[in-house]
C-alpha positions in Angstrom: -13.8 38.1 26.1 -11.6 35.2 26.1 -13.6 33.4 22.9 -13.2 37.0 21.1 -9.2 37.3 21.7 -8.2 33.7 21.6 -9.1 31.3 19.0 -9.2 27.2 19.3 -6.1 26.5 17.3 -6.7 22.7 16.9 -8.3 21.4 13.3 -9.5 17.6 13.3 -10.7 16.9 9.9 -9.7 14.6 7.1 -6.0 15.7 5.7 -6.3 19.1 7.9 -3.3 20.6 8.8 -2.5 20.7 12.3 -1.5 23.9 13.9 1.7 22.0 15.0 3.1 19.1 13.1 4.7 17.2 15.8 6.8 14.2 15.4 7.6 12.8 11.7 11.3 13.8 11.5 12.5 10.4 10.6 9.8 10.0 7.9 10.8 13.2 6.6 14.6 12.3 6.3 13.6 9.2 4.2 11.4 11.4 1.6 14.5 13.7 1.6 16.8 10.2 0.9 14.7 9.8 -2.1 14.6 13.1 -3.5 18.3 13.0 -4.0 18.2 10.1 -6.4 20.1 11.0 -9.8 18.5 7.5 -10.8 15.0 6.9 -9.6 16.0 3.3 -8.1 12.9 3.3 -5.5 9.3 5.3 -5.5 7.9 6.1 -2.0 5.0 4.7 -0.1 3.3 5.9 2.6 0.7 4.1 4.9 -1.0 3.5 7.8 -4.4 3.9 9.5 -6.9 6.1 9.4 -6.4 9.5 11.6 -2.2 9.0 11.5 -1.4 11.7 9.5 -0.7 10.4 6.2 -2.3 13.0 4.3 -0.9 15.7 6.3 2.9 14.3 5.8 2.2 14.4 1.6 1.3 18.0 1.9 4.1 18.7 3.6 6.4 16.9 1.3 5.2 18.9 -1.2 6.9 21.9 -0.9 10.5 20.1 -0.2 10.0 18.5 -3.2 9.9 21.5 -5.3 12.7 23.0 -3.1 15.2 20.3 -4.5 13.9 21.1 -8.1 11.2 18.5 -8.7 7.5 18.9 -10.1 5.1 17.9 -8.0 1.2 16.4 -9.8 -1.3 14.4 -8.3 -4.3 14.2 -6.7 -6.6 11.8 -4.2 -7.4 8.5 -6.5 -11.3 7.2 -6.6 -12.3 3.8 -7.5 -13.5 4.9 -10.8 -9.9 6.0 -11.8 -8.9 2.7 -11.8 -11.6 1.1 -13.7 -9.5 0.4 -16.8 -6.4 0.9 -18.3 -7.3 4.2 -20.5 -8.9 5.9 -17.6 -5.3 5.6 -16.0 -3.8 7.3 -18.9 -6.2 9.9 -18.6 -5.4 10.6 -15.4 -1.7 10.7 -15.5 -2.1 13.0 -18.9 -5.1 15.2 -16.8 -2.5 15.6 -13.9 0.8 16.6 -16.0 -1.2 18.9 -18.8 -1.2 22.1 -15.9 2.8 21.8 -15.4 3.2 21.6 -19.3 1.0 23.5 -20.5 3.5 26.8 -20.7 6.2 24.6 -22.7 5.6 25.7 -26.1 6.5 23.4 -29.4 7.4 24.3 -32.6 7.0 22.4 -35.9 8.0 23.1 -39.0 5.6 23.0 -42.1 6.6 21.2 -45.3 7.4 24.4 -48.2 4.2 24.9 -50.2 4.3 26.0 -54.4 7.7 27.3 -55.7 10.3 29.5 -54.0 8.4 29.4 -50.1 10.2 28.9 -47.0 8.9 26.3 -44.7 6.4 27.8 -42.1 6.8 27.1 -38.1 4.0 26.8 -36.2 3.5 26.8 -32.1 1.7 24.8 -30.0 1.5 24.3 -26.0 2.4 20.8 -24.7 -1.3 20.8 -22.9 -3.8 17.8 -22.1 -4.8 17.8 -26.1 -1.2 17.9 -27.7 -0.6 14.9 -24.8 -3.6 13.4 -26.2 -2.4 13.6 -29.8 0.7 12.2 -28.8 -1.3 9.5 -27.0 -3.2 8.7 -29.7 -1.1 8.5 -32.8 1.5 6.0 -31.3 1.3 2.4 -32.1 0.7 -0.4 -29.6 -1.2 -1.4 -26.8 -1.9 1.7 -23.6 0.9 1.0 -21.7 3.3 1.9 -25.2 1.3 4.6 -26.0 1.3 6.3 -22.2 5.4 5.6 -22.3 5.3 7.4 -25.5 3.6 10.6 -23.9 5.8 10.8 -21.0 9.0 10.0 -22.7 8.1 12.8 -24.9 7.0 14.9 -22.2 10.5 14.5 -20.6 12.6 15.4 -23.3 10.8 18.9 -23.5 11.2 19.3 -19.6 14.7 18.2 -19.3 16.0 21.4 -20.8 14.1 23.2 -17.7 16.7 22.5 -15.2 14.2 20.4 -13.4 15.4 17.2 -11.3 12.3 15.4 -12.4 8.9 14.8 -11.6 6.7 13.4 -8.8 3.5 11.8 -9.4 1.7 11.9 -6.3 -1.5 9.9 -5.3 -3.5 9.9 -1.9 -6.6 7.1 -1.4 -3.7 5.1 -3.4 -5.2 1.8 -2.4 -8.1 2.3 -4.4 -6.0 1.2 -7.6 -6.7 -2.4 -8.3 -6.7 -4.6 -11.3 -10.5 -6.2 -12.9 -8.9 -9.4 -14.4 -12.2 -10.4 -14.9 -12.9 -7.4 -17.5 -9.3 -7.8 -18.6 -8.0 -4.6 -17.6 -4.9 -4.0 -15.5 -4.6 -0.3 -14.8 -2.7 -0.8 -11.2 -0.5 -3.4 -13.3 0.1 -0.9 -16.4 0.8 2.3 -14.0 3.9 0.2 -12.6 4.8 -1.2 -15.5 5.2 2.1 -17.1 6.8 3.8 -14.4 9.6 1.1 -14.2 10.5 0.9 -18.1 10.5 4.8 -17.5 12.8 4.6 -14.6 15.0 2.0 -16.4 15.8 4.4 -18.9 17.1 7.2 -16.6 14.0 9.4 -16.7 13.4 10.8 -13.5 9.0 10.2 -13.1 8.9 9.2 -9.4 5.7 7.6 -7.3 4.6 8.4 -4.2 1.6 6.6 -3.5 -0.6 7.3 -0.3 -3.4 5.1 1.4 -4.3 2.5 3.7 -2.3 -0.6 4.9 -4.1 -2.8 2.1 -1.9 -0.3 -0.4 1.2 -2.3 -0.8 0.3 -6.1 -0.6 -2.0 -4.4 -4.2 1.2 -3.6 -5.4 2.9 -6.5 -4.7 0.2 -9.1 -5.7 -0.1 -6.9 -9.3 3.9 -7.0 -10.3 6.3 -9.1 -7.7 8.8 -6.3 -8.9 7.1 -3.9 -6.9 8.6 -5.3 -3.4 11.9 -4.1 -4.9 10.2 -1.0 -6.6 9.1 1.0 -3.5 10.5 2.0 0.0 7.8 1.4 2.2 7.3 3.7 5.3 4.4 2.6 7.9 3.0 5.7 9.8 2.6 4.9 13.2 0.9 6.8 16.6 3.2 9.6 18.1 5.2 8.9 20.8 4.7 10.2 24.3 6.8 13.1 23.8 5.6 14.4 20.2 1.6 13.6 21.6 2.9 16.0 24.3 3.9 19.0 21.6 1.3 18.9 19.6 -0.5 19.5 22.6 0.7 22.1 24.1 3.1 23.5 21.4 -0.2 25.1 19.5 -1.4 27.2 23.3 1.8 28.8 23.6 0.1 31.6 22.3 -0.1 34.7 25.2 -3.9 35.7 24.7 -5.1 31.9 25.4 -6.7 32.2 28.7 -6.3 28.8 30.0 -3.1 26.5 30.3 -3.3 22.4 30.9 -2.0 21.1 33.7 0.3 17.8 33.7 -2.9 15.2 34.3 -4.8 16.9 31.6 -1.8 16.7 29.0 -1.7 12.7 30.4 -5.2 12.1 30.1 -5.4 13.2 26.5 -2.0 11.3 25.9 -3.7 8.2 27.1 -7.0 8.4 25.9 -5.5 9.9 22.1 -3.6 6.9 22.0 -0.9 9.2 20.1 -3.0 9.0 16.7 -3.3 12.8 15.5 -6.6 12.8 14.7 -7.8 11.8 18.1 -5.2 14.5 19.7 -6.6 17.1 17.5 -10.5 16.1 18.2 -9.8 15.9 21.7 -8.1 19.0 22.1 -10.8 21.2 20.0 -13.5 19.9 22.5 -11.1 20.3 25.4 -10.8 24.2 24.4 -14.1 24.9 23.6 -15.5 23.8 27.1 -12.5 25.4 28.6 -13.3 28.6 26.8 -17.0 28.7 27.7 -16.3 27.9 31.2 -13.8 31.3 31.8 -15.9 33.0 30.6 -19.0 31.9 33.0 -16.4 31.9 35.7 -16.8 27.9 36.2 -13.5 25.7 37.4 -12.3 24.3 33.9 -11.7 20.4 33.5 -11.5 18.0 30.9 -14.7 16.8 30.2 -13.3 13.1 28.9 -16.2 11.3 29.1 -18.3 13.6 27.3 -16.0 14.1 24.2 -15.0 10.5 24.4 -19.1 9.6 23.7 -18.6 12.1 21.1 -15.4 11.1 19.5 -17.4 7.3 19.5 -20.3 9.0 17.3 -18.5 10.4 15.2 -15.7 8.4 14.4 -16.5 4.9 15.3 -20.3 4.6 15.3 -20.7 4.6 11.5 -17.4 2.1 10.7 -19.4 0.0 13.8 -22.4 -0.3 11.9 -20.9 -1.9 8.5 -20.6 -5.4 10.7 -23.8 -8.0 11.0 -24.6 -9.5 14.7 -22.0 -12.2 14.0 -18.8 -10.5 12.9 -19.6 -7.7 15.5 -19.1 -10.8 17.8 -16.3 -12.0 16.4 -14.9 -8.4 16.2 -15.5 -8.0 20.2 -13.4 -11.6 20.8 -10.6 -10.0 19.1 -11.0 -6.7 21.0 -10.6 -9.1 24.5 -6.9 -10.0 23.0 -4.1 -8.2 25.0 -2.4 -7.2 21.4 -6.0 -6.4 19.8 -4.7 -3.0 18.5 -1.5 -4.7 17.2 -1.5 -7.8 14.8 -3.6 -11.1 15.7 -3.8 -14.6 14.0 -7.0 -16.8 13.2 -5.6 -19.3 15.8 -5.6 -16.8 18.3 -9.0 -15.8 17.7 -10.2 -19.0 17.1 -8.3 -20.1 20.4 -10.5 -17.8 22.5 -13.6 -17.8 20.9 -13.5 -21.5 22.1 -13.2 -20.2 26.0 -15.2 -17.2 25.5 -18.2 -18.1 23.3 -21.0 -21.0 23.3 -21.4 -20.7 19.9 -17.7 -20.3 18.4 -15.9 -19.9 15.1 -14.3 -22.5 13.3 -10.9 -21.7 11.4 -12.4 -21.6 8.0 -15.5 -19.3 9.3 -12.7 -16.7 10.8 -10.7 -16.5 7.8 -14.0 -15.9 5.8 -15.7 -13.5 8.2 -12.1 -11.4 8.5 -12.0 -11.4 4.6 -15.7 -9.7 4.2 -14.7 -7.5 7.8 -11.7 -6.4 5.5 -13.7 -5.4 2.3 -15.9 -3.8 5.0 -12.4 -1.7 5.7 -12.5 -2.8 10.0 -9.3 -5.0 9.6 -6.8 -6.0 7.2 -4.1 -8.6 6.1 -0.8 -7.4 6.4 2.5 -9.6 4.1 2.8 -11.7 7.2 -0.5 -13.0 7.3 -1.4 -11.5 10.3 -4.6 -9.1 10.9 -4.6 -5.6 12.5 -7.5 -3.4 13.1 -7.7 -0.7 10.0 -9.8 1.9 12.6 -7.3 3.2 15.4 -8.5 2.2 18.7 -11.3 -0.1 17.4 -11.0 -2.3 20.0 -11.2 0.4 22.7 -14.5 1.3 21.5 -15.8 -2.1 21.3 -14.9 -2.5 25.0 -17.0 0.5 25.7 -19.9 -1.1 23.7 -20.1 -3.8 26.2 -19.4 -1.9 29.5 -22.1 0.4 28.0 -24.3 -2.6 28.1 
């Protein structure tokens, strides 16, 4: 009975929303900052790790956007988008033709023969009149795409819209390929700030993974001054609590937390919404099944925690050879592992902990493949952080599991 009148509210999954969005107020307050730009003096980025929330926050932004008068276009970016400079173009083009595909143009015909008036014709600003556009301008890709979306503008302006947002998830996928001389990442913010410089209202808000803005930064220094950067971190204590217990408010479900159970997911969660929303599925499905065999319920954290490691962790874990695995579980023995660390630090005690240990140059080499592998990254500061949540939580249950 309970399983037929009460459903399990909680939805981990990549860019799922939760039942309840808890926290993210302040992030929120800074998209609506930007939004009220009459001058698009800074584009948005949002980052952080894996299993915060990022996408999430986008698709909420979404609908504020277009609430304050802005179009919204975009999608999640792949690798192959950013393979050269015209597959960019494409993209943007691909991504504004469904928004302007209503506007409709009309050209005049020269008069043909005596005594005939000139003849108008209509056409729909879609992806092919873009791609006309596109492709009888002069110049190199970055003039012609500025050509498109200057045009584009001047045929949306008289819409009584604020402007437009071109918004990208997986963002850190862009890069540059200097060795097949193309620069799409450089070209995307090179046309958006000649855009912006001329009062036309195209904003970025680009989504992905800490490694997202030192891309930017090392493509066009101008992008430091470009973007407001906004770092999603855990939940706090508080907001871990309601989104919790906000989503079983509901009168039909059958079982309540108690006060350790809500702390014991706190804990083990670590505040990161994924975990809270994993956690809390498994949680209420063995509460469910236990009402209704008329067993005591409790949290089973050991169970979903061996769970949580196979699915989440296990298949990150199994991108690193022997020796970076080691070098991975002498970071996880720092006290900050889950913070930043240096390559002194780790080199420091790999020394005390290790008969075999890691020179300086071999750290910085094995973090640099360990970051293409997506386990850690570089932050501006030079320091390293983890790019997996928790990571070094699970390592220390590798070795107590040993």
């Amino acid at each position: 009975m309970a399983k037929a009148s009460f459903t399990n509210p909680f939805r981990p999954g990549a860019g799922h929303m939760p039942p309840y969005l808890a926290g993210r107020h302040k992030e929120t307050e800074e998209f609506l900052r930007l939004l009220r730009q009459d001058v698009v003096l800074e584009n948005f980025v949002l980052t952080g790790l894996r299993g915060v929330g990022k996408t999430v926050l986008q698709d909420t932004f979404k609908p504020l956007a277009i609430r304050h008068r802005w179009l919204w276009v975009g999608t999640d970016l792949s690798e192959s988008t950013s393979i050269s400079e015209a597959r960019i173009g494409v993209r943007l083009i691909t991504d504004l033709a469904p928004l302007t595909s209503g506007i409709v143009l009309k050209h005049d015909l020269p008069a043909m023969g005596f005594h005939r008036a000139p003849k108008q014709i209509k056409r729909h600003l879609d992806f092919e009149a873009m791609s006309d556009v596109f492709s009888q301008t002069a110049g190199l890709i970055a003039d012609k795409l500025k050509a498109v979306l200057e045009f584009v503008w001047s045929c949306l302006r008289q819409k009584r819209v604020k402007g437009v947002i071109f918004a990208y998830d997986e963002a850190q996928n862009l890069s540059d390929h200097a060795e097949g001389k193309e620069y799409p990442l450089s070209l995307m913010l090179d046309v958006f700030q000649s855009l912006q410089k001329k009062s036309i209202p195209f904003m970025l808000v680009l989504v992905g993974l800490p490694t997202l803005f030192p891309k930017l930064v090392e493509a066009r220094t101008f992008a430091e001054r470009m973007f407001h950067v906004v770092f999603l971190r855990r939940l706090s204590a508080a907001d871990s609590r309601d989104a919790i217990l906000q989503p079983i408010k509901d009168a039909r479900c059958p079982v309540k937390l108690s006060e350790k159970s809500v702390k014991l997911i706190v804990e083990v969660s670590g505040g990161y919404p994924y975990f809270l929303q994993f956690i809390c599925r498994e949680v209420y499905d063995a509460f469910l099944q236990k009402v209704d065999t008329g067993e005591t319920a409790s949290v089973p954290i050991q169970e979903i925690t061996r769970k949580l490691d196979n699915n989440f962790f296990a298949g990150r874990w199994a991108r690193a050879t022997d020796r970076q695995r080691e070098l991975l579980t002498v970071i996880a023995g720092l006290d900050h592992c889950d913070e930043e660390f240096t390559v002194q630090e780790v080199v420091e005690r790999a020394r005390r902990e290790l008969t075999k240990p890691f020179s300086p140059s071999h750290v910085n080499q094995m973090l640099s493949a360990l970051s293409n592998a997506g386990l850690v990254y570089k932050n501006r500061h030079g320091r390293y952080s983890f790019a997996v949540p928790l990571l070094g939580r699970f390592i220390q249950r590798q070795l107590e599991a040993r």
